[in-house]
C-alpha positions in Angstrom: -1.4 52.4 12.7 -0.1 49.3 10.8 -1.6 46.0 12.1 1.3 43.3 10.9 0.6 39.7 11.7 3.9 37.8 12.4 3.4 34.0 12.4 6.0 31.4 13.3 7.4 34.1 15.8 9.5 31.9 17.7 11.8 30.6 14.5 14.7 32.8 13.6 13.4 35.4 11.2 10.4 35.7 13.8 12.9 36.5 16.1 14.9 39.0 13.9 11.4 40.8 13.3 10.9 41.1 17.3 14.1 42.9 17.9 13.7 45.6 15.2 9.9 46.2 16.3 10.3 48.7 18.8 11.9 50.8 16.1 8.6 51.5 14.0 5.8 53.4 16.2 3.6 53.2 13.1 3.1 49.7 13.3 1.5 46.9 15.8 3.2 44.3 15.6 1.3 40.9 16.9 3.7 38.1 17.0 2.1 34.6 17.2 4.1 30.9 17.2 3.6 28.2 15.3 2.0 26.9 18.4 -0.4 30.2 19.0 -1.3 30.3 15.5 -1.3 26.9 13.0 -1.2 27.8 9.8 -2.3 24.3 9.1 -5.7 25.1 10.1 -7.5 27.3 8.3 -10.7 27.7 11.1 -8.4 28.5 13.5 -6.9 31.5 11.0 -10.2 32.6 10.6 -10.7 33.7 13.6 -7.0 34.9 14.3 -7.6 37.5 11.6 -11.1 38.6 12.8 -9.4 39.0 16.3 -5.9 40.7 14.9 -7.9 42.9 11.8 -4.5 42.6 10.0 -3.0 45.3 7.2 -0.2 42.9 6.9 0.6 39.0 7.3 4.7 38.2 7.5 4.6 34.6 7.1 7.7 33.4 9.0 5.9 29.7 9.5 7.6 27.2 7.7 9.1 23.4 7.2 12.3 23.9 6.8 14.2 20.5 7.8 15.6 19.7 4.1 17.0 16.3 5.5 13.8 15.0 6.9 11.5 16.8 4.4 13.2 13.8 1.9 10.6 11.4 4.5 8.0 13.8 5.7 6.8 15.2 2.3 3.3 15.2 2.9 3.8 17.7 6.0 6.8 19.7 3.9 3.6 20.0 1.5 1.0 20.6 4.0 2.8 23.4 6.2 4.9 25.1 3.0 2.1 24.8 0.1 -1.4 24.3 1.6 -1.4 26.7 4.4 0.4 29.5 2.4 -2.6 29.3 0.8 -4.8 29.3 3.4 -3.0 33.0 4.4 -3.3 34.0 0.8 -7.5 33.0 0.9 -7.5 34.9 4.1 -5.5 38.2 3.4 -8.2 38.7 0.0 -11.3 37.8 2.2 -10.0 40.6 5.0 -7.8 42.9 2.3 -4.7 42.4 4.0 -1.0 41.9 2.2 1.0 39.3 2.4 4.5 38.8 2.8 6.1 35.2 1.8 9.7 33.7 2.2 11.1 31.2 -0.3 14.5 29.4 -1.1 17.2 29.4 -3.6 16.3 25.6 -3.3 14.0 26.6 -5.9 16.6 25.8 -8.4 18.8 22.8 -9.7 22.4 24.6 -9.2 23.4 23.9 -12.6 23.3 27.7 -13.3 27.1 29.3 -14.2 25.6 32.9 -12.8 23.2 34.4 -10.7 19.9 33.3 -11.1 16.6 35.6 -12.1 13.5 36.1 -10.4 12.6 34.4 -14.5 15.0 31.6 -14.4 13.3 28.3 -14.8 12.9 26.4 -11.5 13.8 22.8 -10.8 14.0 22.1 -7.2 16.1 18.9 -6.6 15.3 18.4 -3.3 11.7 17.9 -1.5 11.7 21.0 0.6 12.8 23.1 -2.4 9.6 21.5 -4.5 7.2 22.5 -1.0 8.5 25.7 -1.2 7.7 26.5 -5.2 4.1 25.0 -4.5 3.9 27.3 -1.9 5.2 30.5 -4.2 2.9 29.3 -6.9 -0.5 29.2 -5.1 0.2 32.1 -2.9 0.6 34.5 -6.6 -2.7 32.4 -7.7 -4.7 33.3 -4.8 -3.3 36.8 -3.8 -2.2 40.0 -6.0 -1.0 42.1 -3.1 2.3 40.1 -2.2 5.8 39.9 -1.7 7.2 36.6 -2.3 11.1 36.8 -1.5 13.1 33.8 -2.2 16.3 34.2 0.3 19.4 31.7 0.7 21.7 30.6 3.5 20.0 32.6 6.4 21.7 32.9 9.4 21.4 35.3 12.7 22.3 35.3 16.3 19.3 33.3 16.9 17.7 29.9 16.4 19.6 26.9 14.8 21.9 28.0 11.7 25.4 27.5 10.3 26.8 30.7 12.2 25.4 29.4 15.6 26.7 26.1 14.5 30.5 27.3 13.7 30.2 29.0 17.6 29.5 26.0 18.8 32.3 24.5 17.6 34.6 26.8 18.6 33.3 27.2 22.0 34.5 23.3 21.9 37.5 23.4 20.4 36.6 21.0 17.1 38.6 21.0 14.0 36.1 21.5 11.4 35.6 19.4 8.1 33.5 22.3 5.7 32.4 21.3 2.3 33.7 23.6 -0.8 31.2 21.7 -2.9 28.3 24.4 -2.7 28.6 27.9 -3.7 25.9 30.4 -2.4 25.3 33.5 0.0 24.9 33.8 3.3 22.5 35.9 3.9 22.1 37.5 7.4 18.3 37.2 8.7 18.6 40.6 10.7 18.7 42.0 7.0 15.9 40.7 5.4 14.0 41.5 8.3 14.7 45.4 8.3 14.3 45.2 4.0 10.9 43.8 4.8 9.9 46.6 7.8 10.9 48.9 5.8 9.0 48.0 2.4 5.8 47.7 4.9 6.9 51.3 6.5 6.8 52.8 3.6 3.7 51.7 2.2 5.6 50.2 -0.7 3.4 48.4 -3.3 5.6 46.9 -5.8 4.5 43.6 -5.5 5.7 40.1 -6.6 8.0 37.6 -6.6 11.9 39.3 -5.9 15.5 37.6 -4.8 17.0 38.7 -1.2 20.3 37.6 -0.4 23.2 39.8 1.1 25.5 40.5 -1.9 28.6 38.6 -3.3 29.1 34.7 -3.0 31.1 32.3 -1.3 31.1 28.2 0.1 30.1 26.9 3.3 34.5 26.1 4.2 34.3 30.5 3.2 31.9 31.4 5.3 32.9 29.1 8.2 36.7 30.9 7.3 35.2 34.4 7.5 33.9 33.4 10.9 36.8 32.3 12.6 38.6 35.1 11.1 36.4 37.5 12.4 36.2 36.1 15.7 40.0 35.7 16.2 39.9 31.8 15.8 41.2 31.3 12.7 45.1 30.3 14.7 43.5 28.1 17.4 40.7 26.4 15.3 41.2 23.7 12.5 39.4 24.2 9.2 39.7 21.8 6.6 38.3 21.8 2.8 36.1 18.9 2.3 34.4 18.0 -1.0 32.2 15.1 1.0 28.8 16.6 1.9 26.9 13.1 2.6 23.4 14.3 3.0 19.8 12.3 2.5 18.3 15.8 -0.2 20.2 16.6 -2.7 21.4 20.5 -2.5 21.8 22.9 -5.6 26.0 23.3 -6.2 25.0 26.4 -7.6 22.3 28.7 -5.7 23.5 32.7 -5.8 20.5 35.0 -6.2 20.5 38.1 -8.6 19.4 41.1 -6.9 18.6 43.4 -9.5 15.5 43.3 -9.6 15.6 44.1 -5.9 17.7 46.9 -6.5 16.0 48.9 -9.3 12.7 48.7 -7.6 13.8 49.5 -4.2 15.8 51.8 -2.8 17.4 49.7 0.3 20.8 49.5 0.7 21.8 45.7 0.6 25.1 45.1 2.5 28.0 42.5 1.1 27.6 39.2 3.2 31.1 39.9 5.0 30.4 43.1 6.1 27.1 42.5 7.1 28.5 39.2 9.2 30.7 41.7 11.0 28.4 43.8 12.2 26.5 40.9 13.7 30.1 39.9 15.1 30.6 43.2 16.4 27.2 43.1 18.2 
């Protein structure tokens, strides 16, 4: 039996990892919140792993307000830099693995194709720069980890675009959607199952590798694909907009090459409109 620490449970990818649980016998899953289990404070870690004896950490904790990371850089640092390090110290002191989420935020945009796991990074953007600290110190510290940088994640829970665009609908608004930004959406319930599986498996391929569902699009297409697939593309107003007024800057350019990915592993990845209608269809 697999015992897989899950912090920062109650955010969105937490979430996605508590409803595929029950599926995978072989593993115990202990789910702990932000609030149950600060990643922030490394005594307090200490003796959540002496209590949990974990084979695996997911780290789902993270800072990931982009807008007010621009102000609160010293806790973008502290929460996405500092205390992934603090799980990397304490996954080699108990031999545990480590699994890591990072950002297409990584990188300036400028790119004219997909970027590589090799690509030079630039982040633009404070949270983006918190986030390659973070990647950096965790492949320092820890040999035994999976560092997957991810973009545009969405899922039926928590606060993303997809919620967002239901919201609207539910009241009616004509929509203003930038075409300014070209990336993937990437649905969370996806990355979650890639990861279960990886750990299921006993997979130990480690290092740094690019999840995103496949193909590309703008916000305005994915907010299109949306009402389309709900049946509200007739009653709902979408507009192109090329004014995106925001306080970070945000990479024009951010689609993630998967080939890595897909010569090392043998998971089927799903295009991001098919995989938004099956979460539609749900």
């Amino acid at each position: 039996m697999k015992n897989i620490l899950i912090t920062g449970a109650n955010g969105q990818l937490g979430a996605c990892f508590k409803k595929i649980s029950g599926d995978y016998t072989e593993c115990n899953f202990i789910f702990k919140s932000s609030s149950e289990a600060d990643i922030t404070d490394k005594s307090k870690l200490v003796k959540l792993f002496a209590e949990v004896k974990p084979h695996w950490v997911i780290n789902c904790a993270a800072y990931t307000k982009v807008e007010k990371a621009e102000a609160e850089e010293e806790k973008a640092f502290k929460i996405n830099a500092e205390a992934s390090k603090n799980l990397a110290e304490l996954c080699v002191a108990n031999q545990a693995k480590l699994v890591h989420f990072s950002t297409d935020y990584v990188f300036d945009g400028k790119a004219e194709k997909p970027y590589k796991e090799t690509d030079k990074t630039n982040p633009i953007n404070v949270y983006g720069a918190s986030k390659l600290k973070g990647e950096i110190l965790i492949a320092k510290t820890l040999k035994e980890h999976f560092i997957f940088r991810t973009s545009w994640l969405y899922s039926e829970f928590g606060h993303n675009f997809y919620k967002t665009i239901g919201r609207k609908i539910d009241e009616k608004a004509e929509l203003n959607i930038t075409t300014s930004q070209t990336g993937t959406p990437t649905n969370a319930n996806d990355l979650a199952g890639f990861v279960v599986e990886i750990i299921a498996s006993d997979n130990k391929n480690f290092g740094l590798y690019h999840f995103s569902n496949l193909g590309q699009a703008t916000w305005y297409d994915f907010a299109k694909e949306i009402l389309e697939l709900t049946g509200n593309s007739e009653e709902i107003v979408l507009n192109k907009s090329n004014n995106f007024k925001t306080i970070a800057a945000r990479p024009d350019y951010s689609v993630l090459d998967k080939t890595k990915l897909q010569q090392v592993f043998s998971i089927p990845i799903l295009d991001w409109k098919v995989s938004l209608k099956n979460l539609i269809k749900i």
